[in-house]
VOPAGU-2260 file (C-alpha; in pm, 1 decimal, decimal comma):
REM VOPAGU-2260
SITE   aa  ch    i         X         Y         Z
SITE  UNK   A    0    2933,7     155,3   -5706,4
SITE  UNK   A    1    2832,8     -64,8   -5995,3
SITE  UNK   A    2    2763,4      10,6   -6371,8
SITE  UNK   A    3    2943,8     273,2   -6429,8
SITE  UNK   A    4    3093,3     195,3   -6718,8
SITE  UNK   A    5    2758,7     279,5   -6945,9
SITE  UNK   A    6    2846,7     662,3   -6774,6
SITE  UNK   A    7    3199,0     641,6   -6881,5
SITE  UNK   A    8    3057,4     544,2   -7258,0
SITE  UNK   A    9    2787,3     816,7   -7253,9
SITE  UNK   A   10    3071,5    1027,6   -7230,1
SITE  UNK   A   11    3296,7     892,1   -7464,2
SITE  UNK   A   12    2940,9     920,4   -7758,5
SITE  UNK   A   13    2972,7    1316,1   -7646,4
SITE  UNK   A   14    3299,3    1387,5   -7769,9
SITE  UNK   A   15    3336,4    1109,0   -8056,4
SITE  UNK   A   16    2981,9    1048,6   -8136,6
SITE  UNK   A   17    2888,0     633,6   -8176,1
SITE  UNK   A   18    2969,3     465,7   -8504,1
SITE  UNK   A   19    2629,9     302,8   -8653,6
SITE  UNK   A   20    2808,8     -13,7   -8641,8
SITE  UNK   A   21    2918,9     -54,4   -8274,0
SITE  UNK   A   22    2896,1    -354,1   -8057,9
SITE  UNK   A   23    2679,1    -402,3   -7778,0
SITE  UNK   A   24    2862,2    -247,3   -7494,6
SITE  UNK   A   25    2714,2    -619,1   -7289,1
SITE  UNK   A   26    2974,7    -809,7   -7615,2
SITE  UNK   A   27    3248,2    -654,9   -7517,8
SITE  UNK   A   28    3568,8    -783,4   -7285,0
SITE  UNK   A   29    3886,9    -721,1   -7225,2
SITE  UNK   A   30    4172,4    -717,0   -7491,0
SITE  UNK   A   31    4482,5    -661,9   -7282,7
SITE  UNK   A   32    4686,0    -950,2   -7142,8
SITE  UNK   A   33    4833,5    -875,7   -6772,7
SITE  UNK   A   34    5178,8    -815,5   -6940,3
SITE  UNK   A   35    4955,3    -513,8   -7179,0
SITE  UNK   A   36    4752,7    -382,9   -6867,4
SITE  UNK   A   37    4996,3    -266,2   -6629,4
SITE  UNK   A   38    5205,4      11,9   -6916,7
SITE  UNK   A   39    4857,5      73,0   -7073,8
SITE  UNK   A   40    4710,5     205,4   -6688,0
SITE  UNK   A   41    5044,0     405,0   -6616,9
SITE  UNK   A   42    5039,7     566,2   -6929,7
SITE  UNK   A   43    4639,0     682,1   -6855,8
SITE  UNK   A   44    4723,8     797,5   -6495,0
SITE  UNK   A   45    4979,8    1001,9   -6607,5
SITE  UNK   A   46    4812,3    1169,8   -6861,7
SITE  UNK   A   47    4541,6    1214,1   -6654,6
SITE  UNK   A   48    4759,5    1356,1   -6337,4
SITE  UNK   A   49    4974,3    1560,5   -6593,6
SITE  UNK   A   50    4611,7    1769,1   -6680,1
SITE  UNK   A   51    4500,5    1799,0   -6339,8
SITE  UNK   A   52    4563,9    2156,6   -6269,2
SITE  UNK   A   53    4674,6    2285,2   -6595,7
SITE  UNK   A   54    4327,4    2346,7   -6779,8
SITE  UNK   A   55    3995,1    2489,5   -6692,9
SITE  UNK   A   56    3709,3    2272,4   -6620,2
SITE  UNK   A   57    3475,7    2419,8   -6793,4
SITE  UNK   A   58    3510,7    2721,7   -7093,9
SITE  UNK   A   59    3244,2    2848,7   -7246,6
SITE  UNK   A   60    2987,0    2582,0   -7114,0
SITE  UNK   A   61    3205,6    2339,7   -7237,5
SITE  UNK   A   62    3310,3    2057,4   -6951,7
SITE  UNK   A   63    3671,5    1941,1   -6933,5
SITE  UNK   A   64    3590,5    1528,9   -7007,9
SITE  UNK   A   65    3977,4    1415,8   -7120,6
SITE  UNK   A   66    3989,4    1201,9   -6812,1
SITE  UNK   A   67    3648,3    1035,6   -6879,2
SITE  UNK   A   68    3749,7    1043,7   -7260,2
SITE  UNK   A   69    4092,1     850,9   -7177,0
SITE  UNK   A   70    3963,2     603,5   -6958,7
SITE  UNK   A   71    3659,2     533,2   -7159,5
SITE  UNK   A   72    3902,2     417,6   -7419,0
SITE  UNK   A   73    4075,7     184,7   -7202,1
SITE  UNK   A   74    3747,5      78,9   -7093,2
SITE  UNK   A   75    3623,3     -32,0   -7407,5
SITE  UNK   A   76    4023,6    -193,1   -7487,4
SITE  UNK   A   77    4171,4      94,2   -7675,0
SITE  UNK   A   78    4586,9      46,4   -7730,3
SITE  UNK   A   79    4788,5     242,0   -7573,6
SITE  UNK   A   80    4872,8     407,8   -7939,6
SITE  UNK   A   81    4457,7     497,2   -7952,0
SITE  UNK   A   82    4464,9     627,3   -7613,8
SITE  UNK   A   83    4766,8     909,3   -7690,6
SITE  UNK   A   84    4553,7     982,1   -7977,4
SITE  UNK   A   85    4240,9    1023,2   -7804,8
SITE  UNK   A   86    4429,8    1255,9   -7583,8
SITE  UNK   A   87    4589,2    1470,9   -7825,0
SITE  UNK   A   88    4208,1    1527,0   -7991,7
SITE  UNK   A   89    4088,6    1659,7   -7695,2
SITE  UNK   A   90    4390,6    1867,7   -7557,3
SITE  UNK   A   91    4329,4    2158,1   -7860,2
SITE  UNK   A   92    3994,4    2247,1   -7715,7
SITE  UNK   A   93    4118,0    2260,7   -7347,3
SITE  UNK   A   94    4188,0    2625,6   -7176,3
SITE  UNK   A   95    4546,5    2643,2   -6983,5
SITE  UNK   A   96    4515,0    2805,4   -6642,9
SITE  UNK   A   97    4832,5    2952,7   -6711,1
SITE  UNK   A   98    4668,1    3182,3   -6974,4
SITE  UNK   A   99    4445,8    3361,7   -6755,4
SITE  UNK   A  100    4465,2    3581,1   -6439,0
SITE  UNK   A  101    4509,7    3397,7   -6169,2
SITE  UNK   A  102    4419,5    3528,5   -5821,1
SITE  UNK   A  103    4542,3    3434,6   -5482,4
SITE  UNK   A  104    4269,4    3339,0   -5267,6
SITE  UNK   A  105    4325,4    3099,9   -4937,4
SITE  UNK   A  106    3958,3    2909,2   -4882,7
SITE  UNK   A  107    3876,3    2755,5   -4518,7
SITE  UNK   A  108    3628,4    2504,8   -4391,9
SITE  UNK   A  109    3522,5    2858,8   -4241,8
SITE  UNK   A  110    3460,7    3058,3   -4551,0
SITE  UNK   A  111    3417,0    2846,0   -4852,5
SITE  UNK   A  112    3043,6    2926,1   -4844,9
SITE  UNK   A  113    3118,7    3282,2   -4901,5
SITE  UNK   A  114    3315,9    3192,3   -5271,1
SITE  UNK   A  115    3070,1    3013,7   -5451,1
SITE  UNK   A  116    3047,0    3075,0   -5816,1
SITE  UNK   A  117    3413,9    3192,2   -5826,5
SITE  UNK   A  118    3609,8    2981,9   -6093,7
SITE  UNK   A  119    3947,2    3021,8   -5946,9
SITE  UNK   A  120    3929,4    2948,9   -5619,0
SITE  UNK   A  121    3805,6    2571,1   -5552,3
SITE  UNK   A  122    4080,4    2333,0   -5645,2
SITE  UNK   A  123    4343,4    2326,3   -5432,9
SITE  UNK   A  124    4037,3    2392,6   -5124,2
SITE  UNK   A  125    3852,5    2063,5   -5192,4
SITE  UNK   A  126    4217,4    1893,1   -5278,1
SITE  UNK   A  127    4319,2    1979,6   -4927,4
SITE  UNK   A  128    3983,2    1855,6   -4736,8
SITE  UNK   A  129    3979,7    1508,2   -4965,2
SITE  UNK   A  130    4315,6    1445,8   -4811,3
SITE  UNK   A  131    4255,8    1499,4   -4483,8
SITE  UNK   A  132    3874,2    1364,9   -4460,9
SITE  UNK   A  133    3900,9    1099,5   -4749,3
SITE  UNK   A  134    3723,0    1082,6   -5068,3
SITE  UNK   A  135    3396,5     924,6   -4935,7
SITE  UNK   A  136    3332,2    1185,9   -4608,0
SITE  UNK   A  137    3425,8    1464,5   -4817,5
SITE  UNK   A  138    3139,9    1392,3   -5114,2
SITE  UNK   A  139    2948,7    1325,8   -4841,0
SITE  UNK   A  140    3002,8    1608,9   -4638,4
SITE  UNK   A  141    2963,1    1861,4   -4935,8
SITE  UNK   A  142    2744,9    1658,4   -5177,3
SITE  UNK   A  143    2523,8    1534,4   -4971,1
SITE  UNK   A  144    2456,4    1663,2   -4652,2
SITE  UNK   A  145    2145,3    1903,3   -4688,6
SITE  UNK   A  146    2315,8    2158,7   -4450,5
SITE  UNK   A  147    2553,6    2235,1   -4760,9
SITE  UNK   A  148    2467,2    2440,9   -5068,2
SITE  UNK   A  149    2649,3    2256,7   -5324,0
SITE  UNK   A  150    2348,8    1971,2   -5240,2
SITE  UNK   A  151    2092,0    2177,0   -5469,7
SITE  UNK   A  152    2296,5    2349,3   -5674,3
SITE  UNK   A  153    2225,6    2292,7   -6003,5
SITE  UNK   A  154    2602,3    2419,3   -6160,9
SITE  UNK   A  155    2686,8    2285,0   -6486,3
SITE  UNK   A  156    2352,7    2105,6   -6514,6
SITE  UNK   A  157    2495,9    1826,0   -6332,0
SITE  UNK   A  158    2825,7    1754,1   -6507,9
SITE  UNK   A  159    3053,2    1799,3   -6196,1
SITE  UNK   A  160    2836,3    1555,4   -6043,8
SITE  UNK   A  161    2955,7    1287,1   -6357,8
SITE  UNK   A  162    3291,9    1394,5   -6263,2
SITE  UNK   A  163    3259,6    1310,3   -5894,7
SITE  UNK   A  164    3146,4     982,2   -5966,4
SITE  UNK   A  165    3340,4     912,1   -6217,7
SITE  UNK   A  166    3670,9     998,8   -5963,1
SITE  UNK   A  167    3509,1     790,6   -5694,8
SITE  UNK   A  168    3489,2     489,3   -5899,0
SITE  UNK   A  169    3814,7     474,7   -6035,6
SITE  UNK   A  170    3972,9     613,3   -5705,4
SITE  UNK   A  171    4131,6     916,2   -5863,4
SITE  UNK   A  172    4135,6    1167,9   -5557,6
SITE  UNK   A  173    4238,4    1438,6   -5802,6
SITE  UNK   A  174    3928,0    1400,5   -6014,5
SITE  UNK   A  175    3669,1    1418,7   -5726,5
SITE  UNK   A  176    3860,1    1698,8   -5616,9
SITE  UNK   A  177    3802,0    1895,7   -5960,5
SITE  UNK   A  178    3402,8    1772,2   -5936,6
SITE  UNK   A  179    3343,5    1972,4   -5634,4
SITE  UNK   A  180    3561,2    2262,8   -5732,3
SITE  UNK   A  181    3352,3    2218,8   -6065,3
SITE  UNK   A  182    2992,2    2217,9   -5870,5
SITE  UNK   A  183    3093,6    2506,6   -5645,8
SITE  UNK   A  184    3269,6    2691,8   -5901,9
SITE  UNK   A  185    2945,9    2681,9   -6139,4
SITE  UNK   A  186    2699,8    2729,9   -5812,5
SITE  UNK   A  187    2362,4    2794,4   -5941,6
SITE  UNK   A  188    2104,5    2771,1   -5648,2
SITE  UNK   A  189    1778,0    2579,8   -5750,2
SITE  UNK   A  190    1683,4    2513,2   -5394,8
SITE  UNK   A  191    1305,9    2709,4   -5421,0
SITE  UNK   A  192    1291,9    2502,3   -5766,2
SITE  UNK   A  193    1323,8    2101,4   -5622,1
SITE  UNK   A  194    1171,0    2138,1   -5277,5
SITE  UNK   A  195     879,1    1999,9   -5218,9
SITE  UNK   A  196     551,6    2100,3   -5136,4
SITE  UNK   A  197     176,7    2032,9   -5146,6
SITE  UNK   A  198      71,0    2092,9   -5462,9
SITE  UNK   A  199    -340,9    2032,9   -5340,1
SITE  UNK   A  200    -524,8    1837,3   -5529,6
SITE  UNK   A  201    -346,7    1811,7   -5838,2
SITE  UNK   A  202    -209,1    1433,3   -5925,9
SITE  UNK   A  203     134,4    1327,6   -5970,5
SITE  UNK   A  204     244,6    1178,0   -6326,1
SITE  UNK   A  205     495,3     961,8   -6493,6
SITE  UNK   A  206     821,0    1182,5   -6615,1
SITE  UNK   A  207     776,8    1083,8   -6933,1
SITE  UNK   A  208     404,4    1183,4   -6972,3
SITE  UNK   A  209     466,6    1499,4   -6800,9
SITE  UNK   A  210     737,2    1578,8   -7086,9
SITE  UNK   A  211     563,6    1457,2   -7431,3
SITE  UNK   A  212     206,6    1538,8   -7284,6
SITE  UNK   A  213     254,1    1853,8   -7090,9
SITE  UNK   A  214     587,1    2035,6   -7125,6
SITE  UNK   A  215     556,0    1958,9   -7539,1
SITE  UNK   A  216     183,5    2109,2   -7555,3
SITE  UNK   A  217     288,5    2400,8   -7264,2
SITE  UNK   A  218     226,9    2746,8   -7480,9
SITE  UNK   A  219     414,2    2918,7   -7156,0
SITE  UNK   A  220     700,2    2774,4   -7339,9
SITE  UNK   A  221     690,2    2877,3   -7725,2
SITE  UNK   A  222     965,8    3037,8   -7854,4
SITE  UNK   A  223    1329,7    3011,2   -7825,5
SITE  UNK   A  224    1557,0    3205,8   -7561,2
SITE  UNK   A  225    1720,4    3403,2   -7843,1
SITE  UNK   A  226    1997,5    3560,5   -7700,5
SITE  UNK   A  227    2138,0    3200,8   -7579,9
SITE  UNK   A  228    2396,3    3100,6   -7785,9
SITE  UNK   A  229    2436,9    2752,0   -7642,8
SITE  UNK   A  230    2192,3    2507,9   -7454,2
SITE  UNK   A  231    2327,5    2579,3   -7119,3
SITE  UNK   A  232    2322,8    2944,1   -7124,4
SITE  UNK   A  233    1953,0    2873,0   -7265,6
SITE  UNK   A  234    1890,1    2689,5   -6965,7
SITE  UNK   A  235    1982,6    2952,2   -6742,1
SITE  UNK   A  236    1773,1    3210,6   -6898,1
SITE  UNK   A  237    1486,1    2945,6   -6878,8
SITE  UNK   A  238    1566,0    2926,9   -6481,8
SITE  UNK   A  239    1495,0    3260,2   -6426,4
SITE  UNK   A  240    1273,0    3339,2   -6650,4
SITE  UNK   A  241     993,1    3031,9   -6588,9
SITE  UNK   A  242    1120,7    2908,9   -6237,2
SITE  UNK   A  243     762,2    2897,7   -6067,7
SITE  UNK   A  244     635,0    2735,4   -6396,4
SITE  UNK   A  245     958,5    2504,7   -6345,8
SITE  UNK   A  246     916,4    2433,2   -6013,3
SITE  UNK   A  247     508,1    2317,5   -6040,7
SITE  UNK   A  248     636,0    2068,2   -6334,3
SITE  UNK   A  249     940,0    1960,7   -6065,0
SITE  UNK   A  250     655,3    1905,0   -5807,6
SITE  UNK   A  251     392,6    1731,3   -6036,8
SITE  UNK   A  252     654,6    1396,6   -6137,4
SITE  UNK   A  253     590,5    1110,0   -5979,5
SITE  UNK   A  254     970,8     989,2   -5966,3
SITE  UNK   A  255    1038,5     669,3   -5785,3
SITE  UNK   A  256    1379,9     553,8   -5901,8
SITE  UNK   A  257    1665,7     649,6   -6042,7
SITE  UNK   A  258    1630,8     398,5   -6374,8
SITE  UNK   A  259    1298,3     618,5   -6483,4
SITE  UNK   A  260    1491,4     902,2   -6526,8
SITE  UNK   A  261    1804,9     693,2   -6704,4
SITE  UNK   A  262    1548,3     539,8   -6961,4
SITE  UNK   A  263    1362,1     902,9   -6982,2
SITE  UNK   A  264    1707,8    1004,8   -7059,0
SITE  UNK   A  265    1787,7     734,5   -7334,3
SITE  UNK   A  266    1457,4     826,6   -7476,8
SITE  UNK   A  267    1587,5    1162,9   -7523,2
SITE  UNK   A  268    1915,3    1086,5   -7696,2
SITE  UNK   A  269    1818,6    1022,6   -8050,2
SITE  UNK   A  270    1567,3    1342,9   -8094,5
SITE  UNK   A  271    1833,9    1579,0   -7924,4
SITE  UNK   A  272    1940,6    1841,1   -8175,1
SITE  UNK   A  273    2288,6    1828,4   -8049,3
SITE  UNK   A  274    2413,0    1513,1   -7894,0
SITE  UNK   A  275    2616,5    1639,2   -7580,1
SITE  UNK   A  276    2254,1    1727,4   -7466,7
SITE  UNK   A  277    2145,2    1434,5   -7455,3
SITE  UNK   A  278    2475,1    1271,3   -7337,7
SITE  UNK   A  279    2533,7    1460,5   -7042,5
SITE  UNK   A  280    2137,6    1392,3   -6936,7
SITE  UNK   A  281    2243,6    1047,5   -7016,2
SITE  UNK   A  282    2553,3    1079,0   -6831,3
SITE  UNK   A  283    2403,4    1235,8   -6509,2
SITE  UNK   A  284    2114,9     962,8   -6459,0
SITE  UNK   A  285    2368,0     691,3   -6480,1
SITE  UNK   A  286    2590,6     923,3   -6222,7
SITE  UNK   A  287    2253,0     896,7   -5968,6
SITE  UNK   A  288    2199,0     535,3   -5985,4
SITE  UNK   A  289    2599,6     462,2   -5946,6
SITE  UNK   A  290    2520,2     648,1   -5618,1
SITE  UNK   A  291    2165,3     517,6   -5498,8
SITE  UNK   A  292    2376,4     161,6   -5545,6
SITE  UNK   A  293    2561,0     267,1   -5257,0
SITE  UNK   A  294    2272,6     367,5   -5031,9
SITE  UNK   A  295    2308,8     670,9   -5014,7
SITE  UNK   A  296    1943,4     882,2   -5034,7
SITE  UNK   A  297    1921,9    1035,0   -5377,1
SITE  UNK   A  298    1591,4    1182,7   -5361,2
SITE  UNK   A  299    1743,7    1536,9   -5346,0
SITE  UNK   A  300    1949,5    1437,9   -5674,2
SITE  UNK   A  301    1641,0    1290,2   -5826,9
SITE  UNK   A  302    1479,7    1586,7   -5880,0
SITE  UNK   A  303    1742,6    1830,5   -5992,6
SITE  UNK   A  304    1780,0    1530,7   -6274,7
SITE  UNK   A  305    1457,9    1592,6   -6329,1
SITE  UNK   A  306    1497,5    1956,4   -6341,6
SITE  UNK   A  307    1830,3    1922,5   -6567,0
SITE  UNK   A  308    1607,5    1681,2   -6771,4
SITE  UNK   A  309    1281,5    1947,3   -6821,8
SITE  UNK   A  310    1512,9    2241,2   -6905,5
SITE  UNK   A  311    1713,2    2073,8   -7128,7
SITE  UNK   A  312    1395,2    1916,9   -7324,6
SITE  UNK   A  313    1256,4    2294,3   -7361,7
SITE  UNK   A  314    1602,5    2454,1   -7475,7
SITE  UNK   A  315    1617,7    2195,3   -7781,6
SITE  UNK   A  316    1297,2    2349,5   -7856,7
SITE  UNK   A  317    1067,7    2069,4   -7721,2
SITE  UNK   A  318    1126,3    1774,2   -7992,7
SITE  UNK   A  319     868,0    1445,7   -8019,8
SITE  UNK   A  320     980,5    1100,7   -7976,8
SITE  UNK   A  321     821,8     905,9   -8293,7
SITE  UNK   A  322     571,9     765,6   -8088,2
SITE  UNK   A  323     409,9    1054,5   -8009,7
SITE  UNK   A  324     181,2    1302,2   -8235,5
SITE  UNK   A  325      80,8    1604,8   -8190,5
SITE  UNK   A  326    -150,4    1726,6   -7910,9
SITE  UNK   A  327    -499,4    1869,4   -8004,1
SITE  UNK   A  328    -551,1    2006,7   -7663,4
SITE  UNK   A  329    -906,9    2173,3   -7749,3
SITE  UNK   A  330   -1026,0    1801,9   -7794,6
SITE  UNK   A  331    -961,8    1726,6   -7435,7
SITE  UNK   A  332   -1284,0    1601,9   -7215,8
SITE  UNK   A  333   -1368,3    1803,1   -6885,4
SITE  UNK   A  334   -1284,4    1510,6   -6705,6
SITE  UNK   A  335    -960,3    1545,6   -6797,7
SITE  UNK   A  336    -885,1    1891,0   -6706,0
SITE  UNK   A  337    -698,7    1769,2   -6333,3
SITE  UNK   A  338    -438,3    1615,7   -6602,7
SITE  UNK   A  339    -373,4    1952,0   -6761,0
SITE  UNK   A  340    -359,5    2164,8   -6454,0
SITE  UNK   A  341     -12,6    2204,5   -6502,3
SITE  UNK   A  342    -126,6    2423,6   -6815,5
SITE  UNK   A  343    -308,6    2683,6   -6556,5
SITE  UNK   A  344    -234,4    3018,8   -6444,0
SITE  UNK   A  345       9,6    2965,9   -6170,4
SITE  UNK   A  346     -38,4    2892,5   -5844,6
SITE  UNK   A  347    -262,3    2612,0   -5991,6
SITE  UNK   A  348    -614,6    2533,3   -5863,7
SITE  UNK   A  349    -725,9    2215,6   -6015,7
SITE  UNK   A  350   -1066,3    2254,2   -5923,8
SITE  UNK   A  351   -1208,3    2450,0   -6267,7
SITE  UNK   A  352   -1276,1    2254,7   -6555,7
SITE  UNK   A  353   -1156,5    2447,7   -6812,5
SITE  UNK   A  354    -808,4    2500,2   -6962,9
SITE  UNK   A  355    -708,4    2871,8   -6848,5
SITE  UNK   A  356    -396,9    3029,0   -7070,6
């Protein structure tokens, strides 16, 4: 896996935000001499080790990233002074274990299908099967084989997939470990939303035009989930709420790689209302191509990123790259109307020329 580093980054922008005057991340190199490396990498694996199984993963649609964090500062050649600091900011907003109810609850290759969406019972299940399959067979065993339900589940909007990579690359068993307990904790079941099917005679479009052209000008999408709090929990009203609507705009992209959706994603960042939107987005696209570098067939990924990527654009309320001006959809030609099909009552039929609402 190769590149990673940009996902580590995108991480460490989420919880410190990037300072107006920061280097090119392509400028930078390494500050430690051999005799600095080897306390500097001790001191991170112990801090990350130490936090393994004391804190949540996730509170209040909040990710656990203080492993990312950390070694996204000794990425980009933070001391080991900076690196203690870094973890002491991050610690406070962590969630012991130890302060909650615990259950006992023993998980087998037998039943763990029968537990998802439980967010106490995962850890020390995926711990045990990484040890005895390895890290590679078990991602690919529960990631990525389409018998398994973790392979379109959309938990966490893709952050325990980050966290799986992230532990992959760096080799830290414990980390993938919490990434699957993370995805299978969080299970949210999108599989009726990414498959696909024919969608007649209705043409498929760029990503990007689909988003600043059609999801923007949508009407099916005015007004804000107002009982959501937060952008995830806005997203999951929007998946039940619109998930036919969701699923047509899924079927309509025309996605061919992984780097359309990483510079869709970039495009994003900067017109985000809150940054660890557009970060995790970020984040996740980089995760995908980090895997489709291996060889492994990230179609299936693809499109929940793509999913991930619509619901997040339509919980911050749908906001306009410069570039782009408003749409004045009543001075659209008839020979247009196949474009705007999406806009139709659904199922579409892309026959009519007219705009239906």
């Amino acid at each position: 896996m190769s590149g990673y580093a940009s996902t580590t980054t995108a991480t460490l922008f989420t919880s410190y935000g990037w300072p107006s005057d920061a280097v090119s991340l392509g400028s930078l190199s390494p500050v430690y001499s051999k005799r600095e490396e080897e306390p500097v990498r001790s001191l991170l694996k112990a801090l990350i080790k130490n936090h393994h199984d004391v804190f949540h993963i996730e509170h209040r649609d909040k990710p656990n990233e203080l492993a990312r964090v950390l070694v996204a500062l000794h990425d980009l050649g933070a001391t080991r002074e900076k690196i203690i600091q870094g973890y002491y900011k991050v610690i406070p907003t962590l969630v012991p274990l130890l302060h909650t109810n615990q259950k006992t609850l023993t998980i087998t290759r037998d039943s763990w299908k029968d537990y998802l969406g439980d967010t106490q019972a995962y850890l020390a299940f995926f711990t045990d099967q990484i040890q005895d399959l390895g890290i590679e067979s078990a991602i690919d065993s529960f990631l990525f084989d389409i018998n398994s339900p973790l392979s379109t589940s959309f938990g966490a909007q893709l952050q325990p997939l980050v966290h799986m990579t992230f532990g992959l690359e760096y080799g830290m068993q414990d980390i993938v470990a919490q990434g699957l307990a993370y995805l299978a904790s969080s299970h949210t079941d999108i599989q009726p939303l990414v498959q696909e099917y024919d969608n007649g005679h209705c043409a498929a479009h760029e990503p990007e035009h689909i988003l600043f052209d059609m999801v923007a000008a949508d009407p099916r999408f005015d007004g804000r989930m107002e009982t959501a709090d937060t952008v995830p929990a806005a997203i999951k009203i929007l998946l039940k709420s619109q998930a036919s609507l969701l699923a047509t705009y899924v079927n309509t992209a025309s996605i061919r790689s992984p780097e359309q959706l990483v510079h869709l994603a970039a495009k994003l960042l900067p017109i985000m209302q809150h940054c660890r939107s557009g970060a995790s987005l970020l984040a996740s696209a980089l995760a995908i191509q980090a895997w489709a570098s291996t060889g492994r067939n990230v179609d299936q990924l693809l499109r929940i990123q793509w999913l991930a990527t619509l619901c997040t654009y339509i919980a911050e309320n749908r906001p306009m790259p410069p570039a782009h001006s408003s749409i004045d959809i009543a001075s659209k030609t008839s020979h247009e109307s196949n474009d705007l099909c999406l806009w139709q009552k659904y199922p579409i039929t892309c026959q009519s020329s007219q705009v239906i609402w």
